[in-house]
N, C-alpha and C positions, 0 to 999 in steps of 0.2 A: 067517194073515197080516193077517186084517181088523183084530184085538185089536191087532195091531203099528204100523200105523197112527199109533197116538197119538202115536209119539216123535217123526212130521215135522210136528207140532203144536208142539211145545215151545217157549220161549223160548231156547234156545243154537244149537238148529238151524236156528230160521227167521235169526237172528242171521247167521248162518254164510253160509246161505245166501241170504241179501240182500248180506252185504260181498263176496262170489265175483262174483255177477252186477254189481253195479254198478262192484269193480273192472274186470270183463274189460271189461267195455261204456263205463266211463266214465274212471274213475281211471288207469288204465294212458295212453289216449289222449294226458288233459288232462296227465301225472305222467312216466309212462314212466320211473320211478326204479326202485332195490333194493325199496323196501317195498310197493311193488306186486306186485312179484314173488314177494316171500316170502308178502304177503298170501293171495294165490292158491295159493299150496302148502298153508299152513297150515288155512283154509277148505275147501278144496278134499277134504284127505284126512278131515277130521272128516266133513265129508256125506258121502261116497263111503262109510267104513266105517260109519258108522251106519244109512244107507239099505239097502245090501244086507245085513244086520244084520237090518232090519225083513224085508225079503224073504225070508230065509234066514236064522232064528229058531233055527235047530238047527243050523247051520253056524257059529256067529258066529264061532268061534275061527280058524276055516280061513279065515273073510272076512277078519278082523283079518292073520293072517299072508299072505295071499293081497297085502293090500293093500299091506302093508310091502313084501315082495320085489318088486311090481307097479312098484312108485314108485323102489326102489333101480336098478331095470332101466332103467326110462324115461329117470330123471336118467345114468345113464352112457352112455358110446358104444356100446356092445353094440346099443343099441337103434336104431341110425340104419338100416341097411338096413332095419331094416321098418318105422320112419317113412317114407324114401322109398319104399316099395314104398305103403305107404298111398297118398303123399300126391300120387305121379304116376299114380296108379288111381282111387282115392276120392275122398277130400275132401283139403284144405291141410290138415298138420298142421305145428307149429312149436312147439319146444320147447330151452330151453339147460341147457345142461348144465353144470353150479353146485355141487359139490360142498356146499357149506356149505348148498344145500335140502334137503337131509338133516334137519338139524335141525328140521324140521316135522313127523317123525316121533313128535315127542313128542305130536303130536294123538290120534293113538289112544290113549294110556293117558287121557286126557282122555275122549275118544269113550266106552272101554269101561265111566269113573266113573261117565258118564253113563247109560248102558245097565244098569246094576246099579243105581242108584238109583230109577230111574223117572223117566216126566217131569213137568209140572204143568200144570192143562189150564187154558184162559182162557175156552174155548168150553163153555155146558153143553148145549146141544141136543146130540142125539143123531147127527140127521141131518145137519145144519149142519156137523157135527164131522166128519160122516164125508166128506160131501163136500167139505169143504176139505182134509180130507188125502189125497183123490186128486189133487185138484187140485194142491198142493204136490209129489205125488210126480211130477205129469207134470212141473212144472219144474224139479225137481231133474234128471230124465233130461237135460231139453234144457240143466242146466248144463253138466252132464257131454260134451254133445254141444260145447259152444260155447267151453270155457274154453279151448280150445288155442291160442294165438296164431297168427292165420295174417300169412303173412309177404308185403310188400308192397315190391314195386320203384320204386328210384329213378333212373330216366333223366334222362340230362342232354341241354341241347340243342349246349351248347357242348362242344366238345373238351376233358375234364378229364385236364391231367398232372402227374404229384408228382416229384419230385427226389427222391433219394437218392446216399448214397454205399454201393458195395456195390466188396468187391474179387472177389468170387464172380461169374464168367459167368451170364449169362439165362440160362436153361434156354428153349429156341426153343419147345420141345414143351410149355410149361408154358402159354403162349394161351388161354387160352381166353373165353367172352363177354365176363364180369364185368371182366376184366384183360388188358393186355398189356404185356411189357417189351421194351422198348429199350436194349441196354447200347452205355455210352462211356467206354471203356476204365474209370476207377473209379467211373462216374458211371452208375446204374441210371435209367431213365423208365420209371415205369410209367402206363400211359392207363388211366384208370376209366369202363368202359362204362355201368356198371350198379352199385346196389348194393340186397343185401337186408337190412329191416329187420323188425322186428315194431313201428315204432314206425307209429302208422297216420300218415298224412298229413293233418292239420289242413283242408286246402285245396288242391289241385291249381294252387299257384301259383310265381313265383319265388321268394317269401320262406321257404317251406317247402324249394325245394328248398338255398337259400344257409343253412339252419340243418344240412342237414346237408355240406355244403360247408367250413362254419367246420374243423372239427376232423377234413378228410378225411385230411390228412396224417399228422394222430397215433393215426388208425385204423390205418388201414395198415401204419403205423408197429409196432402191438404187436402185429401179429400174424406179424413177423418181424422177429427177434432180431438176423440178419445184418447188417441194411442200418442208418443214420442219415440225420440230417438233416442239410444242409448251413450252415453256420452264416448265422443272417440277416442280411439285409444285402450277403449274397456274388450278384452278377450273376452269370447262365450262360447263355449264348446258345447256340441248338441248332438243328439243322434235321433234323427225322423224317420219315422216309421211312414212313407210313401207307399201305401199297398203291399205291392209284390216287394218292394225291394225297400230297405234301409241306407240313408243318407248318414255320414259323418260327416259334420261339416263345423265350419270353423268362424266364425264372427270378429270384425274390429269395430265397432260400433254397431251401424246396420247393418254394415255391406259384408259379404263374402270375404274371408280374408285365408288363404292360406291353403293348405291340405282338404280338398274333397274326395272321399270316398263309397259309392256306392258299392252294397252288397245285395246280394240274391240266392235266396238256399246255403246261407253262410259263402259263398263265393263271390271274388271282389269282379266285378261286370264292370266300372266305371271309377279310373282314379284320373288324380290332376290336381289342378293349383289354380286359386283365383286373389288376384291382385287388386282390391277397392273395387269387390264386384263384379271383374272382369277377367275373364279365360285366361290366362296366362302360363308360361312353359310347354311342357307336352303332358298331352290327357291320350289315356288307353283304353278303348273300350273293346271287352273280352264277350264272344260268343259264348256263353256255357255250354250249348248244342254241338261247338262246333271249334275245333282249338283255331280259328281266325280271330286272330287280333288288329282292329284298326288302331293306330297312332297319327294325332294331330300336332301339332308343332304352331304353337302361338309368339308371335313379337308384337309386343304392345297393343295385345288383344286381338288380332289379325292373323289369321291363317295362316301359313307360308308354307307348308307341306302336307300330305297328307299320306300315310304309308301302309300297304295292309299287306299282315303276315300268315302264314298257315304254319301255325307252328313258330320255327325259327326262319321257315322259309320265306323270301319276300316275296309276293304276289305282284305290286304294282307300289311306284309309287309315283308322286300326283304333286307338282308346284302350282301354287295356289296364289293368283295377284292380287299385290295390297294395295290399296287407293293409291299411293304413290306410283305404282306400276301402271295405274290404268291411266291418270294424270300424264304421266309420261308416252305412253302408248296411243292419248287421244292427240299430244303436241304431235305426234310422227304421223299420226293420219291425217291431222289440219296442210301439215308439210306436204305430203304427196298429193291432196286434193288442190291446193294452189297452182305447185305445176304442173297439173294435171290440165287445169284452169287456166292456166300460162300458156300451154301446149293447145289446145282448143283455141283460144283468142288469136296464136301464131298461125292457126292452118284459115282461120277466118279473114288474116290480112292479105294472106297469099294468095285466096283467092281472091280479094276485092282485087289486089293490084294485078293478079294472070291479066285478069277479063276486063279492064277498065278502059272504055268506059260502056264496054253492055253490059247486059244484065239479063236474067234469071226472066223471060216472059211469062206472066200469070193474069189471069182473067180476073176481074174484079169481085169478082163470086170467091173465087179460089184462093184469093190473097185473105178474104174474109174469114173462110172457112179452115186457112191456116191457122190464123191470130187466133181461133176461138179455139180450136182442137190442140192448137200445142201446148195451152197450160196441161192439160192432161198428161199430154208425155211426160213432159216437163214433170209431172208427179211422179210415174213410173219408173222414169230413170232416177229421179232421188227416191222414190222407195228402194230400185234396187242395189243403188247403190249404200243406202240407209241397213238392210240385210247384210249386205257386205260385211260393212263396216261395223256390225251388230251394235247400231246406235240408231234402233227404232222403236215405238210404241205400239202396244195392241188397246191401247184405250181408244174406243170409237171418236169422242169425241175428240181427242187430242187431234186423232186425223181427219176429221172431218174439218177441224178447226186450219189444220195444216193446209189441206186440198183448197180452200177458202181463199187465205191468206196468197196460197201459191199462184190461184187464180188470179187475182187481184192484182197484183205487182206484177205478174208475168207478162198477160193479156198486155195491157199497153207497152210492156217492151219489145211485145212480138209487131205489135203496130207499127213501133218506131222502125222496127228491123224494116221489116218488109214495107212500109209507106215512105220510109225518108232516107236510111241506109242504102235498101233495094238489095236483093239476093242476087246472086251471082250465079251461083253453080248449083244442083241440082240436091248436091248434099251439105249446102249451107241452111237447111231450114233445121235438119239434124242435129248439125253442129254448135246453132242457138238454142235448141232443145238440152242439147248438153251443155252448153256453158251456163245456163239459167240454172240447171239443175246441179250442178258440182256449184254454185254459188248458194245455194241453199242448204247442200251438206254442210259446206264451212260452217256457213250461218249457225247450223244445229251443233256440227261439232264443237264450234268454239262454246254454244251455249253451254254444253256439255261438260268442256271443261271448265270452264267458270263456277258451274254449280258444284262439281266436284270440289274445285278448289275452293270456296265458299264455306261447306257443310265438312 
């Protein structure tokens, strides 16, 4: 297996296996299109059949067919009960089912070209070679671990209802969290409690959840053939009976249009305005228990204040940022981390020139033991500065993918420093540690803002 090795060396697989990771982690996020998606198929099944190829050298054909049937099974429904058996035991698995990803199958006859010709090496050390292709195989495994789309909910705060015309009765028993209908006589309401995507969430804010808002209705809409839309422009005035409390509510085709009023015990608990579906003006919500009144303040669907009263009196009140604020607010942190960056580069020159031309004496063990230990730091300090700047992830794999990534690019800068640069003073290994890591925050902020801006 060791001789096998070489192929996760290669130029097509490391290829492969760079657009897999940086789609799931990045492009899907910032894109969430078709070619995302098939990117990931097509990527995905060349590493997978070439990797266990290199492991099982005497198997390959049973891998290759193995693999094919594996991917036909997954992409059809056959496979959902033991996704959900996975995915409410184990970890989130999430996967669509897309006839036309079939056609990524063409990747193995490509895979096995490649495995019959040999690969072509870049690396000529021995050891060098060797230990980077364990390295490569451990992150292949964790692609393989991380490429499944796990699937992320979207709750709303306000009351969301769609019009339809349906001549077909509700089904009562059909309730459940995501959904409930409402039928009037030809006129179906369904209330959207919840919905799941695999698109991740930009930002935990209004403007994220009013993008998926826009086109709630023509969701809905194709996944049932029976029902339509009512034509736009057409008023419909309704009053739903929600459990404990009654909805007034207002219609201009599907969508929400105009004056919402919720009541409870004949008392009004929830009023407001919705404009095509969306929050809009300021909405009241009244304690009955208790004379506290919260008021929200909406601008083009978007939060901007939040105020709670006791009585007449005002308790607190609360400015709430709008994508533009935050947009603007990540430009002024890319700003500070540059010459932050600038600042570190400026204290690394002054010491090259104090001291030149000695230098920084270290044992060849300890120069070793540097390069390998400081991508760590180098994580730590961009975590914490990641915390700071409250622009980080608690998705494991995100970070583990991060820690990878970080390793990889860092390690051989630390090489250069300390083999061809040479350190200086005793608190330049520090100082590389920090300017590697403020070069990675940029890196994330800028991504940061680009997806914002983007979505």
């Amino acid at each position: 297996m060791r001789g096998q090795l070489r192929y996760l060396l290669s130029f097509p697989f490391l290829v492969c296996l760079l657009l897999l990771i940086v789609n799931d982690f990045f492009l899907k996020t910032a894109f969430h299109n078709v070619l995302t998606g098939k990117l990931s198929d097509f990527c995905g099944l060349f590493i997978f059949a070439v990797f266990w190829s290199v492991v099982f050298p005497r198997y390959r054909l049973w891998v290759f067919v193995s693999t094919a049937l594996l991917f036909i099974y997954w992409k059809s429904a056959h496979a959902s009960p033991v996704i959900g058996l996975v995915s409410d035991y184990v970890f989130k698995i999430n996967r669509t089912i897309d006839p036309t990803d079939l056609i990524a199958l063409s990747m193995l006859l490509l895979a096995w070209r490649f495995l019959e010709n040999g690969p072509v090496f870049f690396i000529t050390n021995s050891l060098v070679r060797q230990l980077s292709a364990f390295f490569i195989a451990l992150v292949t495994v964790f692609s393989f671990c991380a490429t499944s789309q796990q699937r992320y909910v979207q709750s709303f705060d306000q009351p969301q209802y769609l019009l339809f015309k349906s001549d077909a009765p509700a089904d009562s028993g059909a309730n459940t969290k995501p959904f409930e209908y409402y039928q009037f006589d030809s006129l179906l309401v369904v209330k959207v409690n919840e919905l799941y995507t695999t698109r991740r969430p930009v930002a935990d804010d209004d403007y994220d959840k009013n993008v998926t808002l826009k086109d709630l209705d023509r969701e809905i809409l194709a996944g049932n053939p029976a029902i339509s839309l009512p034509a736009p422009g057409k008023i419909t005035s309704l009053t739903i009976n929600a459990g404990q409390e009654q909805h007034a509510v207002r219609f201009n085709g599907g969508r929400l249009d105009g004056k919402f009023i919720s009541t409870r015990a004949g008392k009004v608990v929830i009023e407001g305005f919705y404009k095509k579906g969306i929050p809009d003006s300021t909405w009241t919500f009244r304690d009955i228990t208790s004379k506290e009144i919260t008021k929200q303040t909406f601008i083009n669907g978007e939060r901007t204040e939040v105020k709670r009263f006791e009585g007449t009196k005002l308790l607190s009140a609360e400015t709430i940022n709008t994508r533009a604020d935050r947009k603007l607010h990540k430009a002024v942190q890319i700003g500070l981390l540059v010459l932050c960056m600038a600042a570190t580069i400026f204290l690394l020159i002054r010491n090259y020139r104090k001291t030149f031309p000695a230098r920084l004496e270290l044992r060849p063990i300890g120069k070793w033991l540097l390069c390998l230990v400081s991508p760590f730091v180098i994580w730590l300090l961009y975590f914490g500065i990641g915390v700071l700047l409250n622009d980080f992830t608690a998705d494991i794999f995100e970070t583990m993918a991060t820690i990878m990534f970080m390793f990889s690019v860092t390690c051989p800068l630390m090489f250069v420093a300390v083999f061809w640069i040479r350190l200086r003073q005793p608190v330049d290994p520090l100082l590389y540690c920090l300017l590697f890591a403020l070069a990675g925050s940029i890196w994330a902020a800028f991504r940061t803002l680009t997806v914002l801006s983007i979505n």
